[in-house]
C-alpha positions in Angstrom: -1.6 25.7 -11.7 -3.9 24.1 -14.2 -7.6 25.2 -14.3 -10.4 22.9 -14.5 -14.2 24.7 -15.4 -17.4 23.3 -14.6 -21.0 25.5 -14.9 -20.8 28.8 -13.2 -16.9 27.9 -11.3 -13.4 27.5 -12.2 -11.8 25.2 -9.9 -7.5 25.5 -9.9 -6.0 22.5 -9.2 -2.5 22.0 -8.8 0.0 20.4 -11.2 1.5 16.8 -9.7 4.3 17.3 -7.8 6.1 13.9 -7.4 9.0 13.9 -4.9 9.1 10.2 -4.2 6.7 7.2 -5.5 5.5 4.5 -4.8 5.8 1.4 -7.3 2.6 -0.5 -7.9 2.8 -3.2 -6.2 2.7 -1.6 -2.8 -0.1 0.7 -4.2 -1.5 -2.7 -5.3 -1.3 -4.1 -1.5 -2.4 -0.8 0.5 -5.8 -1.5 -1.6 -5.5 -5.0 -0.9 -4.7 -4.3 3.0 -7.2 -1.4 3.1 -10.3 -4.0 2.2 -9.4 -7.1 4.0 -9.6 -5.7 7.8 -12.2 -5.4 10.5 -15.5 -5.6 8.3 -15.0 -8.9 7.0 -13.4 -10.1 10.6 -16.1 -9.1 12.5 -19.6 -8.3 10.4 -21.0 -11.7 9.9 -22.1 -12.0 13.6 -23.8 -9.2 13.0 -25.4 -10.5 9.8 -27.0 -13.3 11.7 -28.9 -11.5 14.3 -31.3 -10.6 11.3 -30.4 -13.1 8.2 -30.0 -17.0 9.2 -29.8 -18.0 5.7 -26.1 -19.1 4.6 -27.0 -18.5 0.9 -28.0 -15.2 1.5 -25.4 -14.1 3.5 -23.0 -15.4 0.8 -24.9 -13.4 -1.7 -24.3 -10.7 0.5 -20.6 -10.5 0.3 -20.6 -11.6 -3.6 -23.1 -8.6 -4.2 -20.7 -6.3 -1.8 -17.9 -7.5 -4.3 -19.8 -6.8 -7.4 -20.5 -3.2 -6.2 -17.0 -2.9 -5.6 -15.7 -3.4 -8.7 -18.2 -1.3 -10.3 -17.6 2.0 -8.0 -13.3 0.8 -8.7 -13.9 1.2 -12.2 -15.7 4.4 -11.9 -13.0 5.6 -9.5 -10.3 4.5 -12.3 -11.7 6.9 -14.9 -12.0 9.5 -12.7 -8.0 9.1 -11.2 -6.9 8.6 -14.5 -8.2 11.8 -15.6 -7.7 14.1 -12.6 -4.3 12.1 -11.0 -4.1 13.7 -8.0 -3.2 13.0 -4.3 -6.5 13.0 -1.8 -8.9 10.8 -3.7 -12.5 12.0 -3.1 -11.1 15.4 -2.2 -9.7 16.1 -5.6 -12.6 14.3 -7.6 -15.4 16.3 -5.8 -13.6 20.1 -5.9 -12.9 19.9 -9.8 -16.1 18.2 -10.5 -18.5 19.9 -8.1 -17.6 22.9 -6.5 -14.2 23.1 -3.5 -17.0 23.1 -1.1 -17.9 19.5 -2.0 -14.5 18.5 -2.5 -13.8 20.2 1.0 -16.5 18.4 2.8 -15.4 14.9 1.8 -12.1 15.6 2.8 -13.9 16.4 6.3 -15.1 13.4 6.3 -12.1 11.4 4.8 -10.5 12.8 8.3 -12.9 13.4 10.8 -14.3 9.7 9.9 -13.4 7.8 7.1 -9.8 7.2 8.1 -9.6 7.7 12.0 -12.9 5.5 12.8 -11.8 2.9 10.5 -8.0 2.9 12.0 -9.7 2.8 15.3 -11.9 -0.1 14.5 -9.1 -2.4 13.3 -7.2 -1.5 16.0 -10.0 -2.1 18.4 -10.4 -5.8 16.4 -6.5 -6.6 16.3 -6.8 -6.1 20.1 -10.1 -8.6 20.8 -8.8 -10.9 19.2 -5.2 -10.6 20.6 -7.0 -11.3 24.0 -9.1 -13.4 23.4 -6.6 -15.7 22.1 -4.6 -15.6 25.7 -8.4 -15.9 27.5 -8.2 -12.2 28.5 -10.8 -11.1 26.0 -13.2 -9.5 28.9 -10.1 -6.9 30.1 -11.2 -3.7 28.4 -8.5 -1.8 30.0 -6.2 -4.3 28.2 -8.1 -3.9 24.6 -7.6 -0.8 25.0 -4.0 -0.4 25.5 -2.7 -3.2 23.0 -5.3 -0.6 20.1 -3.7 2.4 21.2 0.0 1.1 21.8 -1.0 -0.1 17.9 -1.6 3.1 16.2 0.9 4.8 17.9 3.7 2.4 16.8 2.9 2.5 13.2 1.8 6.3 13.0 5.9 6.9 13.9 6.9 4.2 11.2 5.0 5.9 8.5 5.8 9.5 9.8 9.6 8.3 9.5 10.9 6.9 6.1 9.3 6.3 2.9 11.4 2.8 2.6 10.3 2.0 5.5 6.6 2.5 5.1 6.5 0.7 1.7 8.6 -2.8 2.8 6.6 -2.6 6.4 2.9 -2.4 3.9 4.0 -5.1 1.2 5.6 -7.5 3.7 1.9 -7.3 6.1 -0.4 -7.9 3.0 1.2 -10.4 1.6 1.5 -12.3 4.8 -2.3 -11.4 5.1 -2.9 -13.5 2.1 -1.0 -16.1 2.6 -2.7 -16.7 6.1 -6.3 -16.9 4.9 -5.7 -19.1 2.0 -4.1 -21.6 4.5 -6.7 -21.0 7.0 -9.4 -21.7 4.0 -7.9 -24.5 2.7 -7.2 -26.3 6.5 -10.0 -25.5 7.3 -12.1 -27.1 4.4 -9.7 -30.7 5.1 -9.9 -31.2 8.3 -12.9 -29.7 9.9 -16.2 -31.5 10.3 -19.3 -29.0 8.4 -21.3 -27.6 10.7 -24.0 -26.4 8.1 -25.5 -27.5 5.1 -24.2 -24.9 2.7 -26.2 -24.8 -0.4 -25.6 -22.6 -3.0 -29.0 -22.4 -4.8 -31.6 -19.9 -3.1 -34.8 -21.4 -1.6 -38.5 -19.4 -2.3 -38.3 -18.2 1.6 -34.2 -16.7 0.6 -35.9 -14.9 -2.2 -37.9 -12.8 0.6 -34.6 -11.8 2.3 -32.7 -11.0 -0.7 -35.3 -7.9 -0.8 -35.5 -7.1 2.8 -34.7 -4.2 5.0 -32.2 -6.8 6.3 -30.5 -7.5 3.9 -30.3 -3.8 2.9 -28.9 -2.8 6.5 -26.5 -6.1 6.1 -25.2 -4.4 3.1 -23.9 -1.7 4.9 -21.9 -3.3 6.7 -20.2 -5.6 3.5 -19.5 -2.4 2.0 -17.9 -1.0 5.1 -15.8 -4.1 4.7 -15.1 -3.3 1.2 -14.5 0.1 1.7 -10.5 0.3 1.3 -11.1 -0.6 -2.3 -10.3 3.7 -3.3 -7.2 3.9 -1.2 -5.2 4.1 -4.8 -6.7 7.2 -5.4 -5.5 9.0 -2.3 -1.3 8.2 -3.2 -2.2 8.7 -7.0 0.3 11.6 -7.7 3.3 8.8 -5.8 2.8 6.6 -8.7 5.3 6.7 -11.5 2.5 6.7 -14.4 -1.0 7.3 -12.5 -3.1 7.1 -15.8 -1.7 3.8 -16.9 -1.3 2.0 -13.2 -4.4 3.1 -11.4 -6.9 1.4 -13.4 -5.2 -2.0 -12.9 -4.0 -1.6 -9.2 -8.3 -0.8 -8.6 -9.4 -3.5 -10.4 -6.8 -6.3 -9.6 -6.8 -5.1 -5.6 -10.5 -5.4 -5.7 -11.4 -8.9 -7.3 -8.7 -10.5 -5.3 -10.3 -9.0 -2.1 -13.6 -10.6 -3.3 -12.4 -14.0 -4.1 -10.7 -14.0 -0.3 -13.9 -12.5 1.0 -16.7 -14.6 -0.3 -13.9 -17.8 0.5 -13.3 -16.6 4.1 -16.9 -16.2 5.1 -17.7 -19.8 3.5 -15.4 -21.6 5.8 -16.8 -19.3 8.9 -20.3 -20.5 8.0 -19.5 -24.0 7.2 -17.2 -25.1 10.5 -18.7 -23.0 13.0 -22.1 -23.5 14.1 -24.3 -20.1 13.5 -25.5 -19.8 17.2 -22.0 -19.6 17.9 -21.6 -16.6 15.6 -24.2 -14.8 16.2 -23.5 -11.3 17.3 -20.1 -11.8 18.3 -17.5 -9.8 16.8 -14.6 -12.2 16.9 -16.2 -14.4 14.2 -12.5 -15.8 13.0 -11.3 -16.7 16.7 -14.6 -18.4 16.8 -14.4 -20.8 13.7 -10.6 -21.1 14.0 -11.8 -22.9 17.4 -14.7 -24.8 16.1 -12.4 -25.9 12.9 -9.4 -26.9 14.7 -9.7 -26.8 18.6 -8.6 -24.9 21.4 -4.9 -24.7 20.7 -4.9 -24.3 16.8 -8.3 -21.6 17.6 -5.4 -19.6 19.8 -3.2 -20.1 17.3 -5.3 -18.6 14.6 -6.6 -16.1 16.4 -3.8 -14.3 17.3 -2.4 -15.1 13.7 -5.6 -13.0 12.2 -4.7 -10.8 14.9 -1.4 -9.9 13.3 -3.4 -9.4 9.8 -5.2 -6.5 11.1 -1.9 -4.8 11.5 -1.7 -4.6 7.9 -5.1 -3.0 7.6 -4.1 0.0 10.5 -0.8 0.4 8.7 -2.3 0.8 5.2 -5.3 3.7 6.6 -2.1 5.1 8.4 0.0 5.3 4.9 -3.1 6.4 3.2 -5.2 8.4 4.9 -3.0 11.4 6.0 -2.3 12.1 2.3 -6.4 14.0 2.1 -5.5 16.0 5.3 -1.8 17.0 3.5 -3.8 18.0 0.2 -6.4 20.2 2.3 -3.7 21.9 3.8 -2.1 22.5 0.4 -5.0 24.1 -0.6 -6.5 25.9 2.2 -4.1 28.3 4.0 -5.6 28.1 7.1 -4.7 24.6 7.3 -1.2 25.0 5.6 0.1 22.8 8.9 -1.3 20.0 7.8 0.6 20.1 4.4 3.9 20.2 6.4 6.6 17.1 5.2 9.9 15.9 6.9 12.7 15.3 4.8 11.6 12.2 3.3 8.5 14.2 1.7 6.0 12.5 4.5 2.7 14.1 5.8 4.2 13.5 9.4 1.8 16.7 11.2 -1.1 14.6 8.9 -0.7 11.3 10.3 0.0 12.5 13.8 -3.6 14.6 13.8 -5.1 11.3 11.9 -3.9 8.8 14.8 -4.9 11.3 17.6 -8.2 11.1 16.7 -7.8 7.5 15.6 -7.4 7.0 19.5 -10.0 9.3 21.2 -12.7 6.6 19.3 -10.8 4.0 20.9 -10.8 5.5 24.8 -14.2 7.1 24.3 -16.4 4.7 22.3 -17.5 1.1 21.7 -17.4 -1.0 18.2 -20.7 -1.2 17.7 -21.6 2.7 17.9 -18.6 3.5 15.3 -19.6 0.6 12.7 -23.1 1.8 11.2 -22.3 5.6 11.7 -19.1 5.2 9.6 -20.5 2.9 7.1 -23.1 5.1 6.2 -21.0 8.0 5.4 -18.5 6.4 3.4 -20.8 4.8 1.1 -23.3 8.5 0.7 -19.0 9.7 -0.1 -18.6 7.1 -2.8 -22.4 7.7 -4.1 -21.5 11.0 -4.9 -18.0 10.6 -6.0 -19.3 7.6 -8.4 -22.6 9.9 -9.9 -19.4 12.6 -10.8 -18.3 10.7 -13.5 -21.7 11.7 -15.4 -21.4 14.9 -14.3 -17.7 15.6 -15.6 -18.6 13.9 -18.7 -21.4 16.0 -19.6 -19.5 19.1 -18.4 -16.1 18.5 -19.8 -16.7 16.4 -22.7 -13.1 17.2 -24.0 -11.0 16.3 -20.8 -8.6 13.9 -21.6 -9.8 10.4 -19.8 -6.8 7.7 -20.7 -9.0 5.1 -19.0 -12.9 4.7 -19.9 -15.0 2.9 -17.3 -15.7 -0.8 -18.5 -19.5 -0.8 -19.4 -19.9 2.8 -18.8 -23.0 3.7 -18.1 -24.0 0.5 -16.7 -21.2 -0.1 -14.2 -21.5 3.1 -12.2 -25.5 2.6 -12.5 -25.1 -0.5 -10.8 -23.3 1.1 -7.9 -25.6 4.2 -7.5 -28.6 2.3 -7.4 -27.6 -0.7 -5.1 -25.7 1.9 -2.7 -29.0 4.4 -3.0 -31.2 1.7 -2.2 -29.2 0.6 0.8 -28.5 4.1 2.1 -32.4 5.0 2.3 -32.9 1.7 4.4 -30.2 2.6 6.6 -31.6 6.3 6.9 -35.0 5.0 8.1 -34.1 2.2 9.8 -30.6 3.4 12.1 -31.7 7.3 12.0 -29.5 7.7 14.6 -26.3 6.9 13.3 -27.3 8.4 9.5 -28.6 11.9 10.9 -25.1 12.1 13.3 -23.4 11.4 9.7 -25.1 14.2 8.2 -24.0 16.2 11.0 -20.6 16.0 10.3 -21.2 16.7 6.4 -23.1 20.0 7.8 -20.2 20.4 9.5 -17.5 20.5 7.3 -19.3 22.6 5.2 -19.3 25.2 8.0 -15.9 24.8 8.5 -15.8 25.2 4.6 -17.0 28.7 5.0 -15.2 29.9 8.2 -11.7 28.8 6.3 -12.5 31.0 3.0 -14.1 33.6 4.9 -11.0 33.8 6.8 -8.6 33.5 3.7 -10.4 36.5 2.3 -9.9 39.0 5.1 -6.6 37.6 6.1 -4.4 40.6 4.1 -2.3 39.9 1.0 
């Protein structure tokens, strides 16, 4: 066990064990599938109800990319230094306290993995349907997003080849679909809007507006996959050397496709059309290039979210296997097969995965879960100045590009945009902070527990 002190605690954290790994490529596309998924596929309707400016809205998703990068460069000091498994999880315990690292592990599988998984599945589904005209069959959705997470939970619970050629194979697909859509698109559609690209005096208002702030939230939802490295650090070969390009090289690619993607929505399809609908893609892909090639596209972008459910399957399970590492009470959830898999992990994950589907809509999942991911990352990203000032020494084979700048960048966007959303949807930001309280209860049950449990 290797000890790591901060002010007044000494938190133990266990040596790397590496059984199998992963090479970097498919770290490389899990981060790449992880990002590209529902947010981007379904946000800018959303967007319009309360921003008609195209400018803006662009600005929105370059902004969202920026941010990324920034917190991904953070996050690469951080998993260079302290490389391993579980992502938040391990940064917050040796940083902060194991209550803090607990807590976001909570969250990491109460909603930061399940609510996602369920979203994408819930958006492969829409569109799925709406491509064959049965879109209003809810029963239907339903089914075709839980018959989805079931199928790939039992591919990733079953071989480790398996679950790397299945992740690679999707993503790259992913890709390749919306550079072709982009590019068609762009040849043979006739523009629906004027898209300028320099900001009028009114776009200047917006840019500062509780809009725009609220908007935010859901671009960074969108973004959000951009940490899933962290969470299979200790299944790479050489995590100090390979983490710090997989985050950065994942995340600017996902930006260029993102920024691309939600030009040609804007530009084909009229924004009326868009406007709060959730199958924005389905609904340019018809504008661009009819009914027949909209079906077509649809149910190809369809197939793309299969990538993004596959790589929170692959990912995700690896916080709950670490907690249970760590926490005897939870030692179940550590449990492997012979392949060295979190199989009990990724089972619990996609159970709860599908009681959001059966028992709630999109739209009450999307805020509530974007909110507490982003107040996760805020307080993962302010740890790199707190384990810098208290463990000055600690080895750190990767520095954070423009240190302190870059993760100042990211704490004050996100802060800003957090304190909008807390005022504005107090709702869905107080039920958020439930579940933190939460965890932290459960924090204290499972210690308590440990302690009295004889030796």
């Amino acid at each position: 066990m290797a000890p790591t002190t901060c002010d007044g605690c000494v938190t133990t954290i266990p040596e790397i064990k590496v059984h199998g790994s992963y090479r970097r490529s498919t770290v490389t596309a899990v981060v790449i599938a992880n990002m590209i998924g529902t947010g981007v596929f379904t946000s800018l309707g959303f967007q319009l109800l309360e921003i008609r400016s195209p400018v803006v809205i662009l600005a929105l998703w370059l902004l969202g990319g920026v941010i990324a990068l920034c917190g991904a460069m953070t996050y690469a000091e951080l998993g260079a230094a302290l490389p391993r498994s579980g992502g938040e999880y391990n940064f917050l315990s040796a940083i902060y306290h194991p209550v803090a690292g607990f807590v976001s592990g909570w969250v990491s599988a109460t909603i930061g993995f399940a609510a996602p998984v369920a979203l994408a599945a819930m958006t492969f589904s829409a569109y799925a349907t709406s491509s064959y005209g049965a879109g209003g069959n809810s029963w239907l959705n339903k089914g075709l997003a839980v018959a989805l997470v079931a199928l790939l939970s039992a591919v990733h619970s079953i071989s480790r080849r398996q679950s790397g050629g299945l992740q690679a194979t999707f993503t790259l697909l992913k890709v390749a679909v919306i550079v072709c859509f982009c590019g068609a698109a762009l040849l043979l559609a006739d523009p629906q809007q004027d898209l300028r690209l320099l900001p009028e005096n009114s776009d200047l208002g917006l840019l500062a507006s509780g809009a725009f702030a609220v908007s935010l939230i859901y671009v960074s939802y969108a973004y959000s996959g951009w940490n899933a490295a962290t969470y299979l650090s200790s299944e790479l070969e050489n995590p100090q050397r390979d983490l710090p390009r997989i985050l950065f090289t994942g995340t600017a690619v996902v930006t260029c496709l993102y920024v691309a993607l939600n030009f040609v929505f804007l530009k084909v399809a009229p924004m009326n059309a868009l406007e709060g609908q959730v199958e924005v893609g389905y609904i340019a892909a018809h504008a661009a290039f009819g009914p027949a090639g909209g079906r077509f596209t649809g149910l190809a972008l369809a197939l793309l979210l299969v990538s993004t459910v596959s790589a929170m399957t692959l990912a995700g399970p690896r916080v709950l296997q670490v907690i249970g590492e760590d926490f005897a009470l939870l030692k179940l959830l550590a449990r492997t097969n012979a392949d060295d898999l979190p199989y009990v992990a990724i089972i619990l994950q996609s159970t709860l995965a599908v009681a959001f589907i059966l028992t709630s809509s999109f739209e009450s999942i999307l805020v509530f879960a974007g909110f507490t991911l982003a107040l996760n990352s805020f307080v993962t990203v302010l740890g790199v100045f707190v384990l810098r000032f208290r463990q000055p020494d600690l080895a750190r084979p990767y520095r954070t590009f423009g240190y302190p700048i870059t993760p100042l960048i990211f704490l004050l966007v996100m802060g800003w945009t957090l304190a909008f959303v807390l005022f504005s949807k107090p709702v869905e930001a107080l039920f958020g902070l439930l579940i933190i309280a939460s965890g932290a209860l459960f924090y204290w049950l499972a210690t308590r527990a440990a302690s009295t449990t004889p030796a």
